[in-house]
ROSE-4610 file (N, C-alpha, C; in Angstrom, 1 decimal, always signed):
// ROSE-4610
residu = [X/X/X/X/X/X/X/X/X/X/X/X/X/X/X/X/X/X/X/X/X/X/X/X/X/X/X/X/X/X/X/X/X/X/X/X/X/X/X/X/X/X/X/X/X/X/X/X/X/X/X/X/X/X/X/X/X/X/X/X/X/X/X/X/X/X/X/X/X/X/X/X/X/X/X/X/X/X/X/X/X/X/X/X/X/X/X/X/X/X/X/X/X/X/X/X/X/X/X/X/X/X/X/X/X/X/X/X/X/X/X/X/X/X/X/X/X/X/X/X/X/X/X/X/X/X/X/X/X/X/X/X/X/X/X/X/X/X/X/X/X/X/X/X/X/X/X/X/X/X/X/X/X/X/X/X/X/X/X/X/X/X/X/X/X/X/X/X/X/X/X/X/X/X/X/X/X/X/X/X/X/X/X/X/X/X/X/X/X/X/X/X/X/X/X/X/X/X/X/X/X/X/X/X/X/X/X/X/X/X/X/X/X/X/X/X/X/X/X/X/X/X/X/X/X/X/X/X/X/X/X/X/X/X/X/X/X/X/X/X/X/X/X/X/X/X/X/X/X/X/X/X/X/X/X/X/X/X/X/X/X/X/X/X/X/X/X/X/X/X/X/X/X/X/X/X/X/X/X/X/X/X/X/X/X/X/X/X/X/X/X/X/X/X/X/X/X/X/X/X/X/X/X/X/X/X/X/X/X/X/X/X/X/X/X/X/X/X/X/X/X/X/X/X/X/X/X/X/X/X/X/X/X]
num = [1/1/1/2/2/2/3/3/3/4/4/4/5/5/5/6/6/6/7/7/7/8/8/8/9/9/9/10/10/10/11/11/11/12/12/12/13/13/13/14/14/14/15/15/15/16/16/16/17/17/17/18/18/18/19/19/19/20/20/20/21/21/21/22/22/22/23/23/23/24/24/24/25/25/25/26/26/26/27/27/27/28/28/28/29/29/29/30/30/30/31/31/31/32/32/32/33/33/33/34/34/34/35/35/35/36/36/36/37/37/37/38/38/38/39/39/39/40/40/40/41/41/41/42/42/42/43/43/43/44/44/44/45/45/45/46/46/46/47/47/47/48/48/48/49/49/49/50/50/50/51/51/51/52/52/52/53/53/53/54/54/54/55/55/55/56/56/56/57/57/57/58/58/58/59/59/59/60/60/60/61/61/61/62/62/62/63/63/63/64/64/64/65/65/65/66/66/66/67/67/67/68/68/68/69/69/69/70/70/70/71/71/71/72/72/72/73/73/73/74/74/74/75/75/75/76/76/76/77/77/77/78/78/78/79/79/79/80/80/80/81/81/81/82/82/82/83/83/83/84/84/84/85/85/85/86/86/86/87/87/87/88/88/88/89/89/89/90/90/90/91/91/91/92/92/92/93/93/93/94/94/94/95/95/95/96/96/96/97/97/97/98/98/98/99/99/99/100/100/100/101/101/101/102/102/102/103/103/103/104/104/104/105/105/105/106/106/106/107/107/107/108/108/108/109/109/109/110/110/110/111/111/111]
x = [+40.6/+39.6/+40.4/+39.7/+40.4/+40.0/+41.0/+40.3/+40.0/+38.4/+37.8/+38.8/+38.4/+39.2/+38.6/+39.1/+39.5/+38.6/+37.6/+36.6/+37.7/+38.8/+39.8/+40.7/+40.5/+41.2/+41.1/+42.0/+41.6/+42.3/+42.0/+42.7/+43.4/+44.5/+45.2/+44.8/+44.1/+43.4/+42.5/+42.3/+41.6/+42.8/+43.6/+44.6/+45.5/+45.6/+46.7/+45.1/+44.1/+43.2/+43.1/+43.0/+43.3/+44.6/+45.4/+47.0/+47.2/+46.2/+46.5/+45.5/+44.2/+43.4/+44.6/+45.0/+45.6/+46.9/+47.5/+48.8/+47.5/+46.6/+46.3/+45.8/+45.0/+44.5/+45.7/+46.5/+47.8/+48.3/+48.6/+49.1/+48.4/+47.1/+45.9/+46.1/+46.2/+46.4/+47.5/+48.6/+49.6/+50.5/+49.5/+49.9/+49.4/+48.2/+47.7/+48.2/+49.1/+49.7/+51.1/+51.8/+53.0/+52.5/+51.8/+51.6/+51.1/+50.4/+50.1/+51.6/+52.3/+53.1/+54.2/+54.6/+55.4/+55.5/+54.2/+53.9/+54.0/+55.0/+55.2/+54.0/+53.4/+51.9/+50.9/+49.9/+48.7/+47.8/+48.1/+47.0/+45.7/+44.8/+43.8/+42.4/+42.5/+41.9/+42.0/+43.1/+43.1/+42.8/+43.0/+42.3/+41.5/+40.1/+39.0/+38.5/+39.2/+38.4/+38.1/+39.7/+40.1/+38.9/+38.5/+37.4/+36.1/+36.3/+34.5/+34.5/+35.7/+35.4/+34.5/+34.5/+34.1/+31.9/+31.9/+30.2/+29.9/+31.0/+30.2/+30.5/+31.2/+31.1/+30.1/+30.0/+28.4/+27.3/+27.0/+26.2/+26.3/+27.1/+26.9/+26.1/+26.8/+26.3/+24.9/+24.1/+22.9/+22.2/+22.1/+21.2/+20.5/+21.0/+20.4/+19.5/+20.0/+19.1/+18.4/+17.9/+16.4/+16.2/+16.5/+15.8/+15.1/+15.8/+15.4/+14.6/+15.3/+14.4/+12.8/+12.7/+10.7/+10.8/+9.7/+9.9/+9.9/+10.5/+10.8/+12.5/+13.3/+14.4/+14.1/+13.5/+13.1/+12.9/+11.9/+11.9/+13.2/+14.3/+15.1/+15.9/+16.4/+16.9/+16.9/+15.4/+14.9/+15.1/+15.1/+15.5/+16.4/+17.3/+19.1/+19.2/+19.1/+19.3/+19.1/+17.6/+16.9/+17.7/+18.1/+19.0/+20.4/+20.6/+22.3/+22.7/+21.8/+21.7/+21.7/+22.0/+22.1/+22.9/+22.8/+23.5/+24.9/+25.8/+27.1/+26.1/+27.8/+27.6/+26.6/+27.1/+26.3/+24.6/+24.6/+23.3/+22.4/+23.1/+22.5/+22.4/+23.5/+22.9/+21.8/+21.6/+20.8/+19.4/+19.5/+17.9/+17.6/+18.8/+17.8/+17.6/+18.2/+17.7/+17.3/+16.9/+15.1/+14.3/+14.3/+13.4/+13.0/+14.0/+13.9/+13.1/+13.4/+12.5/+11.3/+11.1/+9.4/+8.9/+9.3/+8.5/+8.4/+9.1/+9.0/+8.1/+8.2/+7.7/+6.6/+6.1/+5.4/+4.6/+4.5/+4.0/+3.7/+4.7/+4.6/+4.8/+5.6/+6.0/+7.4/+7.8/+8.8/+8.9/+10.2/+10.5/+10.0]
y = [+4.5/+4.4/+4.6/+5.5/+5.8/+4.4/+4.1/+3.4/+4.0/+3.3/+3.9/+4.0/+5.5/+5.5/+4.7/+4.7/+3.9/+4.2/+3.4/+4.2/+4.8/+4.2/+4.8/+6.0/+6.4/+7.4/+9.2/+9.4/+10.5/+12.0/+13.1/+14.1/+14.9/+15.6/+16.6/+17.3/+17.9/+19.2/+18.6/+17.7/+17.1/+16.1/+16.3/+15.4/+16.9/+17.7/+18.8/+19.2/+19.3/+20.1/+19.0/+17.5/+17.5/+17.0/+17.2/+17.6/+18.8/+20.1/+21.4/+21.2/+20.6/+20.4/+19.6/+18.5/+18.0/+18.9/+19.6/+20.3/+21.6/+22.1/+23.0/+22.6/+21.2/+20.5/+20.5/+19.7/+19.9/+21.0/+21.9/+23.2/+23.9/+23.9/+24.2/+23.6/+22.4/+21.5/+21.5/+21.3/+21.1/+23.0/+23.8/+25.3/+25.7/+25.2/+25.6/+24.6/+23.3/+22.8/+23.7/+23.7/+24.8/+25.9/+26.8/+28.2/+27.7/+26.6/+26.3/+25.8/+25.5/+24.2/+25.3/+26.6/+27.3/+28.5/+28.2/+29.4/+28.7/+29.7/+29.6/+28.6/+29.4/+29.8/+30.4/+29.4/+30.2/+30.5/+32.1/+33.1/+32.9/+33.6/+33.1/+33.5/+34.0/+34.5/+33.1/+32.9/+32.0/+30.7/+30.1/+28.7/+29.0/+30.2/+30.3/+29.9/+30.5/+30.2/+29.1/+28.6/+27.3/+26.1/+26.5/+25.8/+25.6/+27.0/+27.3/+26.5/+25.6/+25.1/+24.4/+23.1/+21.9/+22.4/+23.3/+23.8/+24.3/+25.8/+26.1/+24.9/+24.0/+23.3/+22.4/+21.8/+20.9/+22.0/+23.4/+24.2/+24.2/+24.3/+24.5/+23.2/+21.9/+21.2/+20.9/+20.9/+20.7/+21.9/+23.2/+23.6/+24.0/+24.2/+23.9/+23.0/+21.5/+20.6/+20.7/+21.3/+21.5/+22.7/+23.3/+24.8/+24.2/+23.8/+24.0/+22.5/+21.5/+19.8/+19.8/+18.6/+18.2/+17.8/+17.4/+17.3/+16.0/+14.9/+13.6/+14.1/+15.3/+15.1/+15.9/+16.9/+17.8/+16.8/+15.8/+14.7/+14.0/+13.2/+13.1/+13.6/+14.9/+15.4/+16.0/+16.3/+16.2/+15.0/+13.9/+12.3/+12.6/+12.6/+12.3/+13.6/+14.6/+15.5/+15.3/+14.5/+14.2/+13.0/+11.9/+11.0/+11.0/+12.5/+12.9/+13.2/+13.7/+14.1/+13.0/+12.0/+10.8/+9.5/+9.2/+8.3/+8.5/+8.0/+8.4/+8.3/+8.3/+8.6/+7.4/+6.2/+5.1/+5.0/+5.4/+5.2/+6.1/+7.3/+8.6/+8.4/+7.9/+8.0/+7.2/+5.4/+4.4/+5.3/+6.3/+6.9/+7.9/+8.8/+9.6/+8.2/+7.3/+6.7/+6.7/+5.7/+4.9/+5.8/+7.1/+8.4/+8.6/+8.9/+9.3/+8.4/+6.8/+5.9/+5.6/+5.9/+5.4/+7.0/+8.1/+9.3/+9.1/+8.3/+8.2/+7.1/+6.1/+4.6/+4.5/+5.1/+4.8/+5.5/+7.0/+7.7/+8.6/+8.5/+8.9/+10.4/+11.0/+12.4/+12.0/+13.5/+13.5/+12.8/+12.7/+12.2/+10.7]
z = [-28.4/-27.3/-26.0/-25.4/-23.9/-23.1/-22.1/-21.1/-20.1/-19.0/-18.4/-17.2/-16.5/-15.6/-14.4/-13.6/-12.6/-11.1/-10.5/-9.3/-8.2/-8.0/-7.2/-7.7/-8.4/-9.4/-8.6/-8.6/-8.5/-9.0/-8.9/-9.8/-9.2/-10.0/-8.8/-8.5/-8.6/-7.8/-6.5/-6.8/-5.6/-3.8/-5.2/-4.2/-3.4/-4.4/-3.5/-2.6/-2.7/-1.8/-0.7/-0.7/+0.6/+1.4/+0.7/+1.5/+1.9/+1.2/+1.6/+3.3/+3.1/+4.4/+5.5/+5.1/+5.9/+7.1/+6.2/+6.9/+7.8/+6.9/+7.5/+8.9/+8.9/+10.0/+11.2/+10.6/+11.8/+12.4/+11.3/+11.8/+13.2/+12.9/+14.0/+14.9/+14.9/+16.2/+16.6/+16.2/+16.6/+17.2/+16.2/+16.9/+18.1/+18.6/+20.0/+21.0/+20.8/+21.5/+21.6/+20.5/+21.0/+21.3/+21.6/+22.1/+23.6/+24.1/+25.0/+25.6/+25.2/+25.7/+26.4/+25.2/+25.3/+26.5/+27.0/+28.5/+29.9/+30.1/+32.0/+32.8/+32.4/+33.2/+32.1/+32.5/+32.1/+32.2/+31.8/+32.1/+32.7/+34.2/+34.5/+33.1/+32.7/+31.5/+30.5/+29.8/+28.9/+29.5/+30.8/+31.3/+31.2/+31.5/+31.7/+30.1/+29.5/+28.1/+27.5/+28.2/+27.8/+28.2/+29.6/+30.2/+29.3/+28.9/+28.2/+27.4/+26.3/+25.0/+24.9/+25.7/+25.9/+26.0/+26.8/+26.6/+25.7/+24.9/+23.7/+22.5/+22.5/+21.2/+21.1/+22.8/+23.0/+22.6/+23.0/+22.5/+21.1/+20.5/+19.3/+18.2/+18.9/+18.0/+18.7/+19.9/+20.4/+19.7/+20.2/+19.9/+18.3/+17.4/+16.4/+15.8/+16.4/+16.0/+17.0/+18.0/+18.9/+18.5/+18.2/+17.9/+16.2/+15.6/+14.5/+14.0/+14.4/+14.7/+14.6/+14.5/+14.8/+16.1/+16.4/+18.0/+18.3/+17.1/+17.7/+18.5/+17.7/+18.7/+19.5/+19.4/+20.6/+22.2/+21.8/+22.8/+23.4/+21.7/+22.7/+23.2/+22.5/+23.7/+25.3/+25.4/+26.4/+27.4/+27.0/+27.4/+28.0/+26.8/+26.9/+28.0/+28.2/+29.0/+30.3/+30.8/+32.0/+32.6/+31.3/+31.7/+32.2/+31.1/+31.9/+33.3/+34.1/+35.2/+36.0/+35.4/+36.6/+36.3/+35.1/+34.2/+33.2/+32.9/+32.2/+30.6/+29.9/+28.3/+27.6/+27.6/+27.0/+27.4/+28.3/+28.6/+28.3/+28.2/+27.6/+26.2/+25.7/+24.2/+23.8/+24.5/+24.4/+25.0/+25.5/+26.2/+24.7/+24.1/+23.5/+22.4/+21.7/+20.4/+20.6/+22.1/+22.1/+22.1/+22.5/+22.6/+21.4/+20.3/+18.7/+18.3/+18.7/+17.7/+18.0/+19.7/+20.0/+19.5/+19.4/+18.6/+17.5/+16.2/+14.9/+15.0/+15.3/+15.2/+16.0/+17.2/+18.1/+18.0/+18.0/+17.8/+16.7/+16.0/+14.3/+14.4/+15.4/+15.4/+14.8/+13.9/+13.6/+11.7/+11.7/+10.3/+10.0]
């Protein structure tokens, strides 16, 4: 009779896959810090890009879930959006929940 394996057990193929994630994770990061680190000066071109990240990665993760969402988030992000324009981070996120939950709960739009 085998004994049962173990809930913390795990297999090698699963262990080298995420040690192979891991180095690969570092390599990436720690490669655009040395390629950055290693220039004079940089390029008016490459700051610009460099600028852009920070919008397209907020684009990326916002617009899907409004394009494709019910319109309890469609609401809050609308919220959170209206409330950014005036208010920092905490308070923006505490505007879209409450947004999310008075459309589900309040009004019964949404999930």
């Amino acid at each position: 009779m085998q004994p049962d394996p173990s809930p913390l057990a795990i297999d090698s193929h699963t262990l080298l896959l995420i040690i192979a994630a891991a180095v690969a994770t570092y390599a990436t990061r720690i490669g655009g810090y040395v390629l950055i680190a290693s220039m004079k000066r940089i390029p008016p071109r490459v700051e610009s890009a460099l600028n852009a990240v920070p919008a397209a990665v907020l684009t990326t993760l916002v617009a899907p879930p409004f394009f494709n969402g019910d319109w309890d988030i469609k609401i809050a992000m609308a919220v959170a959006f209206v409330v950014a324009l005036r208010w920092p981070g905490l308070t923006i996120l505490v505007a879209g929940w409450a947004a999310v939950m008075a459309a589900r709960y309040g009004f019964g739009i949404g999930a």
